[in-house]
C-alpha positions as CSV (number, residue, x, y, z in Angstrom):
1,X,106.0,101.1,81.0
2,X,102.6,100.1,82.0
3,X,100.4,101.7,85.4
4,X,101.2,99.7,88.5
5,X,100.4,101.2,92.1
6,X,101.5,99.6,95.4
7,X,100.2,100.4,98.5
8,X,101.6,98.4,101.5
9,X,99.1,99.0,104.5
10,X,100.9,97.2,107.8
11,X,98.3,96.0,110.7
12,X,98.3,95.3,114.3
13,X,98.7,91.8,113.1
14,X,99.8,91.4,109.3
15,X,100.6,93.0,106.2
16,X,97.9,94.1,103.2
17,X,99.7,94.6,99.9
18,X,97.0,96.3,97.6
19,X,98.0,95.8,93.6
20,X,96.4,98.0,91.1
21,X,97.1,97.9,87.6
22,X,99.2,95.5,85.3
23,X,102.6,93.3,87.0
24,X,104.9,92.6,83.1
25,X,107.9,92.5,82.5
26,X,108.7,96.6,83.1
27,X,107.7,96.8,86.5
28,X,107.6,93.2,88.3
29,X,110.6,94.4,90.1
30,X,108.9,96.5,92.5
31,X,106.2,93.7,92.9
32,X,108.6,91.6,94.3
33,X,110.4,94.9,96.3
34,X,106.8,95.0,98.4
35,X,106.5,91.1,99.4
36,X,110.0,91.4,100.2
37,X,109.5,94.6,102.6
38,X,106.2,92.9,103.5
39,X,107.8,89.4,104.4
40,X,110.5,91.7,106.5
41,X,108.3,92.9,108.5
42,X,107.4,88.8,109.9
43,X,103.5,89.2,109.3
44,X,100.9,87.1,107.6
45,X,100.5,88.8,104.0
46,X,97.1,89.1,102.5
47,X,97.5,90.6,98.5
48,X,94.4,92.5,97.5
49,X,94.6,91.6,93.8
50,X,91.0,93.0,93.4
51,X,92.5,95.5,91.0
52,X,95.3,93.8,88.9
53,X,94.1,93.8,86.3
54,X,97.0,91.4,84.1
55,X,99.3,89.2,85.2
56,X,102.4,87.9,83.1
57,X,105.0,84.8,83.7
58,X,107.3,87.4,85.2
59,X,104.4,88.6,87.6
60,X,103.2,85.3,88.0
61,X,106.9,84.1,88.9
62,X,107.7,87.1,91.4
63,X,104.2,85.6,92.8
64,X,105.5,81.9,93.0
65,X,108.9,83.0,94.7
66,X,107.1,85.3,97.1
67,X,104.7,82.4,98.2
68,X,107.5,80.0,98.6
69,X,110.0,82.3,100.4
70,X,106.8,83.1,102.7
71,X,106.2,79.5,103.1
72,X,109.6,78.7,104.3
73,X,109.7,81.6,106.8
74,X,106.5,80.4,108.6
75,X,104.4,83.3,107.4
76,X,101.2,83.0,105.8
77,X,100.7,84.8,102.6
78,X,97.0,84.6,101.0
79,X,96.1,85.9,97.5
80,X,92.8,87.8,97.8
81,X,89.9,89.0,95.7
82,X,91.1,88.3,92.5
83,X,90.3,90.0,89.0
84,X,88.5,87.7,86.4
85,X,92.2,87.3,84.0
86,X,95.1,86.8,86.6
87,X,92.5,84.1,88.3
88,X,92.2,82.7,84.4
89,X,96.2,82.6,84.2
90,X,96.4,81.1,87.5
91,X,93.6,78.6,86.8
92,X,95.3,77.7,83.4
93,X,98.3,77.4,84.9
94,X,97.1,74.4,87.2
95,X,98.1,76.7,90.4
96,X,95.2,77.5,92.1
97,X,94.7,74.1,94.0
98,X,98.3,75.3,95.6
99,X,97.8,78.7,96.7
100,X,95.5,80.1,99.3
101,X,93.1,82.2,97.6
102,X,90.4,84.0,98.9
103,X,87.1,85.8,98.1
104,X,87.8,88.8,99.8
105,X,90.6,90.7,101.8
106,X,87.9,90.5,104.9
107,X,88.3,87.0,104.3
108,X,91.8,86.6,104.5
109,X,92.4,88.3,107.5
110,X,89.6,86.2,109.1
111,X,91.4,83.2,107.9
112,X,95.0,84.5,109.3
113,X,93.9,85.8,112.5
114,X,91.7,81.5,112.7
115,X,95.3,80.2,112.4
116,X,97.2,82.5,114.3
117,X,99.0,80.8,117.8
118,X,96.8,82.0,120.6
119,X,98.2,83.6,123.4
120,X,99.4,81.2,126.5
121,X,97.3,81.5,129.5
122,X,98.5,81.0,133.0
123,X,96.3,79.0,135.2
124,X,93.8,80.8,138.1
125,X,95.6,80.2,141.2
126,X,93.2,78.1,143.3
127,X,91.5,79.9,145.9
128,X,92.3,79.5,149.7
129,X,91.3,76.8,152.0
């Protein structure tokens, strides 16, 4: 079985799901057992891929569902900082004009909290005659 580490770090305002180590075949499972605790908890997603270091078809397809599902629910999910060979797969695979990747996690967030519904405000009431 080869070294994966979760960490799931929930926000004010969304969820970070750091990834370190490989996502095969042997432990994809508990890839997709975070985004699906993640998407639960009805918060943007940012993935800090920074330290996954491989990524196979079964990775790449818990990735695909993951996004999708998220999709559907209304939640944005952003794939961030990514290592040199899952970006190669996901370049290879023609995928990466349909995801929203980003440089960093810092930009991520930035780009969540841009798109997230601000609040309603109720008008002044007008001062007295």
């Amino acid at each position: 079985m080869t070294s994966l580490t979760l960490t799931i770090d929930e926000r004010a305002d969304s969820t970070v799901i750091r990834v370190c180590g490989e996502v095969d075949a042997t432990n994809h499972a508990r890839l997709a057992a975070a985004l699906n605790e993640a998407r639960r908890l009805g918060a943007p997603i940012v993935m800090d891929l920074s330290a996954m270091t491989f990524l196979d078809s079964s990775g790449l397809n818990v990735l695909l569902r993951a996004y999708n599902q998220s999709a559907h629910d209304g939640l944005h999910l952003r794939l961030a900082a990514l290592h040199p060979r899952p970006h190669r797969l996901l370049e290879i695979a023609g995928l990466l004009p349909h995801l929203r990747t980003c440089t960093t996690v810092g930009q991520a967030l930035a780009e969540i909290s841009a798109h997230r519904p601000k609040p309603l405000t109720t008008p002044s009431p007008a001062p007295p005659r």
